[in-house]
C-alpha positions in Angstrom: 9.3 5.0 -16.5 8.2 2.9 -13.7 4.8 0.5 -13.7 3.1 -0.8 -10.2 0.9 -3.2 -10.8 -1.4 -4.1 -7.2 -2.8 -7.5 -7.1 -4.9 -9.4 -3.8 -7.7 -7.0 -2.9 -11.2 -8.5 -3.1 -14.3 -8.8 -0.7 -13.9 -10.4 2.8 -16.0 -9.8 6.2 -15.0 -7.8 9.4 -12.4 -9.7 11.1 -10.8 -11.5 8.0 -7.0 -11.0 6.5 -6.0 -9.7 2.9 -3.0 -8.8 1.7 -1.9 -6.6 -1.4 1.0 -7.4 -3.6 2.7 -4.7 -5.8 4.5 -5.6 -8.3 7.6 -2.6 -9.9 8.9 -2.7 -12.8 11.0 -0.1 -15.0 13.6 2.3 -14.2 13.7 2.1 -10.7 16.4 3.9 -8.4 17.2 2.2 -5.1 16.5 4.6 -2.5 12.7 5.0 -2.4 9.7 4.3 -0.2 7.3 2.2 -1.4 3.8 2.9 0.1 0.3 2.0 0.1 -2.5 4.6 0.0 -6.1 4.6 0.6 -9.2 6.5 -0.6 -12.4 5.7 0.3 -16.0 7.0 -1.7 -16.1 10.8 -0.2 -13.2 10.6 1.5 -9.5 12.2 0.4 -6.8 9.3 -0.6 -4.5 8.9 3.1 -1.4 7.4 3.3 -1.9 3.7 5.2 1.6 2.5 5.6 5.1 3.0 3.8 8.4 1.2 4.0 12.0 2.5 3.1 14.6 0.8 0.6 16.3 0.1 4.1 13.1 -1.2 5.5 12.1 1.6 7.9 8.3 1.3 8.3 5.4 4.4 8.9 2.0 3.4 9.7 -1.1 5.3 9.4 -2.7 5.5 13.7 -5.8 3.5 12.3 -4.4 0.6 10.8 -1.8 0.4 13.8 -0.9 -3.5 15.1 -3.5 -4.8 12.7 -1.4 -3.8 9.0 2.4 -5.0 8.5 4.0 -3.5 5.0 7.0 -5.2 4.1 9.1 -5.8 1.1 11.4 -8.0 -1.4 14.1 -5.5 -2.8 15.0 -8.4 -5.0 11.8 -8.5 -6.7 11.2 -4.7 -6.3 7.4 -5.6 -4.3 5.8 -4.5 -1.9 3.0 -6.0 0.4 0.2 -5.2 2.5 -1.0 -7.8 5.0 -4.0 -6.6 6.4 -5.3 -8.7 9.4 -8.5 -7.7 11.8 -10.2 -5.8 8.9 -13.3 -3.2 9.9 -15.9 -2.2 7.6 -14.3 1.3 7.7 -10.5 -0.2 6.0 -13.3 -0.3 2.9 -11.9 1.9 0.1 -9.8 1.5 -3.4 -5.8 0.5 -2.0 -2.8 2.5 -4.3 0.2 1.4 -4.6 2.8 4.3 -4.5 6.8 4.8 -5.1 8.2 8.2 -4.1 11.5 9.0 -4.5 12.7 11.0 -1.3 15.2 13.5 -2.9 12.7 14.7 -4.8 10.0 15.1 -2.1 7.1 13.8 -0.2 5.1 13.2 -2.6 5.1 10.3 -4.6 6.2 9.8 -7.9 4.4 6.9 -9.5 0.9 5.1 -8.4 -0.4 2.0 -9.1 -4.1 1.4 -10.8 -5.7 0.6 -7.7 -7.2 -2.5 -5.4 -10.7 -2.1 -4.6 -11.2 -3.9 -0.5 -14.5 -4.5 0.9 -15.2 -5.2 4.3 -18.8 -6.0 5.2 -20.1 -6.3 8.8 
């Protein structure tokens, strides 16, 4: 079993910097991606950014040039710095590990972040 436990979100105004820790633990197998996921009130969770074992990175178009995902292999954690935040990054941040062999969707989530951007 594998835990992810997200740590750093909080409530900042438009412009600021954040950035998200995620902590593994468990039984984890070395080739994954380890991503973050968003979900805002109404809206369907999206996939913000994810990062390979070999460090590959994905971004989400919105968060383009303003998020860098990057990780410590050593300490099985990932991060999120978020820079440049708009009212509209507002919404409860996941922590995700998928495991590619067996698909696209991932395997374990973390309990969630909640990020507030006011104007």
């Amino acid at each position: 079993q594998v835990q992810l436990v997200e740590s750093g979100g909080g409530l900042v105004q438009a412009g600021s910097s954040l950035r998200l820790s995620c902590a593994a633990s468990g039984s984890i197998f070395s080739i994954n991606v380890m991503g973050w996921y968003r979900q805002a009130p109404g809206k369907q969770r999206e996939r913000v950014a994810s990062i390979t074992f070999f460090k590959t990175t994905n971004y989400a178009d919105s968060v383009k040039g303003r998020f860098t995902i990057s990780r410590d292999n050593a300490k099985n954690t990932v991060y999120l710095q978020m820079n440049s935040l708009k009212p509209e990054d507002t919404a409860v941040y996941y922590c995700a590990l998928t495991y590619p062999r067996q698909g696209d969707s991932p395997s374990y989530w973390g309990q969630g972040t909640q990020v507030t951007v006011s104007s």
